[in-house]
C-alpha positions as CSV (number, residue, x, y, z in Angstrom):
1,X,118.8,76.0,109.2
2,X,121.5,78.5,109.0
3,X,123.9,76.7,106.3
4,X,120.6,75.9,104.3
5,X,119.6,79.0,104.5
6,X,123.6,80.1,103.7
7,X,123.4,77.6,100.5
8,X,120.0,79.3,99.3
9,X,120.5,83.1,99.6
10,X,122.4,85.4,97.0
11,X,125.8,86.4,98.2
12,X,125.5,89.6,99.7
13,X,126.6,92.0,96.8
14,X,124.2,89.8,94.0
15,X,121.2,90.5,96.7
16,X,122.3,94.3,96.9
17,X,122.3,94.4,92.8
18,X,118.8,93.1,92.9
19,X,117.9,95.6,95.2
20,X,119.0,98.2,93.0
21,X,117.5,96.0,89.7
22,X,113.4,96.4,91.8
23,X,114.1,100.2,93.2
24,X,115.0,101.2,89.0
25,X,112.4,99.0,87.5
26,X,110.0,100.8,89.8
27,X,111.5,104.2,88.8
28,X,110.8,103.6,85.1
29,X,107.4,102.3,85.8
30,X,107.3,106.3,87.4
31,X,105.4,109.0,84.8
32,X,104.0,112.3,84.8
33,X,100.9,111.3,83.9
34,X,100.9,108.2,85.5
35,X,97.3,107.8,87.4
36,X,97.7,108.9,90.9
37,X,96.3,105.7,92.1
38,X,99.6,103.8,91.0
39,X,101.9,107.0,91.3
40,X,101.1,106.3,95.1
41,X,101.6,102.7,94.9
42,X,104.9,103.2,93.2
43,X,106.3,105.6,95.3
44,X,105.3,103.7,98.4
45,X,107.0,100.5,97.2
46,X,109.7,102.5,96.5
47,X,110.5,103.8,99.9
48,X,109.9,101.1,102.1
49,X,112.2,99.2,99.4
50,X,114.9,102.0,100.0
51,X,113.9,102.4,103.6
52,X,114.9,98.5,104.3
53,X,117.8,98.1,101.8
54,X,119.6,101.5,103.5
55,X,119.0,99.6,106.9
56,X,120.1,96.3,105.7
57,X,123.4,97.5,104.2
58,X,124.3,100.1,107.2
59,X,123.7,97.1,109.8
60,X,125.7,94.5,107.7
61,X,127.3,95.3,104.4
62,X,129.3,98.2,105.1
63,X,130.4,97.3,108.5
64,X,131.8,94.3,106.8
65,X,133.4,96.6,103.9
66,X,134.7,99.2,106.9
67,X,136.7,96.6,108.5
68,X,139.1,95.6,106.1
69,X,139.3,98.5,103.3
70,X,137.4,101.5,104.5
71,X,138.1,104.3,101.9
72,X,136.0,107.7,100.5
73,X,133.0,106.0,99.1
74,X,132.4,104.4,101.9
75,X,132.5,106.9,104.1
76,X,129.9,109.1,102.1
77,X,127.0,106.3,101.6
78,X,125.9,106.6,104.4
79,X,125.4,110.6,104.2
80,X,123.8,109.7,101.0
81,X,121.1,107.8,102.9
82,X,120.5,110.2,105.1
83,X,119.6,112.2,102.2
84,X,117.3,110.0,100.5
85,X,115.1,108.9,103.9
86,X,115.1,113.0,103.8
87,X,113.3,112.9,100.1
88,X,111.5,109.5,101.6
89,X,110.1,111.8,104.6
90,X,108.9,114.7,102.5
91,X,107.2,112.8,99.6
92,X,105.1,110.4,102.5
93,X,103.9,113.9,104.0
94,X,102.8,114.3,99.9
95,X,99.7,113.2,98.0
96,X,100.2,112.4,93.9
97,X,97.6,115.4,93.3
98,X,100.3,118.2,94.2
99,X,103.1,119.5,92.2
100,X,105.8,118.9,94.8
101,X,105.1,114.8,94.6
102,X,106.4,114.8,91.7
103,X,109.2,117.1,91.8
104,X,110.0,115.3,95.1
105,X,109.8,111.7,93.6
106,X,112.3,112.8,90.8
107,X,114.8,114.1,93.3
108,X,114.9,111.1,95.1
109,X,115.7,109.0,91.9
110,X,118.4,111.4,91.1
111,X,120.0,111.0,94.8
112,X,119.8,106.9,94.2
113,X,120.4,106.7,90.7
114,X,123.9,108.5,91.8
115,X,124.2,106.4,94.9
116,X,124.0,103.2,93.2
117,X,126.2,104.3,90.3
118,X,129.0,104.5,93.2
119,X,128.0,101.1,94.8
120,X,127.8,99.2,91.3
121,X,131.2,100.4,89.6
122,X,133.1,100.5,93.1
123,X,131.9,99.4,96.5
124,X,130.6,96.2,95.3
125,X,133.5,95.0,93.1
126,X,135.8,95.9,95.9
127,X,133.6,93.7,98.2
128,X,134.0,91.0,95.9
129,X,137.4,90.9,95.4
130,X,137.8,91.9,99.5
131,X,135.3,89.7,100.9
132,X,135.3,86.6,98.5
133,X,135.1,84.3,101.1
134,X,132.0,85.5,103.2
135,X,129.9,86.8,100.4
136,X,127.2,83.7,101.3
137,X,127.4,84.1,104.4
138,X,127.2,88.1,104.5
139,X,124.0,87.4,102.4
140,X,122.6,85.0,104.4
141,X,122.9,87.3,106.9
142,X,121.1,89.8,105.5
143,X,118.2,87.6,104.2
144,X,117.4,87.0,107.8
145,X,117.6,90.6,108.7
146,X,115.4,91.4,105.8
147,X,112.9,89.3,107.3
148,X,112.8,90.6,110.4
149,X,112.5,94.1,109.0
150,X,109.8,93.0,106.4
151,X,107.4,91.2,109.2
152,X,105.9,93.7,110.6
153,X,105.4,96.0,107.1
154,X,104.2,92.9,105.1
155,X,100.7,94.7,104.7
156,X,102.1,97.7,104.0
157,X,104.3,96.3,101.3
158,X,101.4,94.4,99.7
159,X,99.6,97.6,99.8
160,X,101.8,99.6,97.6
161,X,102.2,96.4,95.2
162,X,98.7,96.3,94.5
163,X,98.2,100.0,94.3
164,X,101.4,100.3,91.9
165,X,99.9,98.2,89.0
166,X,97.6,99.1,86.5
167,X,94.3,97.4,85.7
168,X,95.6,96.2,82.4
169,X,99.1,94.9,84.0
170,X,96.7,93.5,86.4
171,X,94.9,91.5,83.8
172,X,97.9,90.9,81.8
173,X,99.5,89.3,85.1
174,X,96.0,87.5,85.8
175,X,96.3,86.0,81.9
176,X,100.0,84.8,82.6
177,X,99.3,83.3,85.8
178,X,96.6,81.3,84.2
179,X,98.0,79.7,81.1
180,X,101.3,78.8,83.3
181,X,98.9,77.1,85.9
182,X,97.5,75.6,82.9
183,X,100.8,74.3,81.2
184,X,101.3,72.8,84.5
185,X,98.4,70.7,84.8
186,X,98.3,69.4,81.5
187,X,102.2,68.4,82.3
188,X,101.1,66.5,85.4
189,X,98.2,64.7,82.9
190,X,100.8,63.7,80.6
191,X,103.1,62.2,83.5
192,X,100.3,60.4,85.2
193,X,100.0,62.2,87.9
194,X,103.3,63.1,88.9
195,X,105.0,66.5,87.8
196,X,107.2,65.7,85.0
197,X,111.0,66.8,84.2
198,X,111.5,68.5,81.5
199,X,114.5,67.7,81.1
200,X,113.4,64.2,79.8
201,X,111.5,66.2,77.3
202,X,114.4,67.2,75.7
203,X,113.9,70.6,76.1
């Protein structure tokens, strides 16, 4: 189970990258005059996302990175963290109806956008060249950890998700969702009841 799971999980610094890819994506979806209904859902995906990725990468990542090449960077991510589950604590004690959500919410994408600027152009490149050999495993590693932390907040999560989507996207989703379900039945008609390759479409 552990070299499948080895085989099938990102190396650890790809897995950190799309940590930082969902936690931005979120941050644009962010507005002023974004309801309140999804300002809530975004900002709560937002920090348990943060809240698990600064856990994730204190327990495993940077320990890795300390042992062989610790250096300035390094030593002031986790700092940084503290920092940002600082913002994460005030804007949970916050409701999207008063001024200081929002104010909040835009200092904590400052303190990240900075933070992953530092891990993007130096910690993880140094990890790659560093730790080329136990990247898979590193992010195996973390996969499982990432799990464990997830279990118990899986409501939670799928609490904010819902809450951090607007009706349209909703619908939009819904409408994409169908016609793909749809494109895969009619391929399973055409291959007589077995799901067909594409590849022997020629596509």
């Amino acid at each position: 189970m552990a070299s499948m799971l080895s085989k099938m999980s990102p190396s650890i610094t790809n897995m950190i990258r799309m940590d930082h890819t969902h936690v931005m994506a979120a941050f644009h979806q962010y507005q002023v005059d974004t309801p309140a209904r999804v300002k809530k859902g975004l900002a709560d995906n937002i920090c348990l996302a943060l809240e698990v990725h600064a856990q994730l990468e204190e327990e495993i990542f940077y320990p890795a990175l300390q042992e062989i090449s610790p250096d300035e960077t390094l030593a002031k991510s986790k700092p940084e963290h503290d920092e940002m589950r600082d913002l994460i604590a005030r804007l949970r004690a916050l409701q999207p109806g008063e001024p200081a959500f929002d104010t909040t919410m835009f200092e904590l994408m400052r303190a990240v956008m900075h933070h992953v600027a530092d891990e993007e152009t130096q910690l993880l490149p140094k990890a790659e060249r560093l730790l080329a050999g136990h990247l898979s495993d590193l992010g195996a590693r973390m996969t499982r950890r990432r799990l464990q932390l997830l279990g118990p907040r899986s409501g939670e999560l799928a609490g904010s998700m819902a809450r951090s989507v607007s009706s349209g996207t909703l619908l939009a989703a819904a409408g994409a969702l169908a016609a793909a379900g749809g494109i895969m039945l009619a391929r399973r008609s055409n291959a007589g009841g077995e799901w067909h390759n594409p590849a022997r479409w020629g596509h």
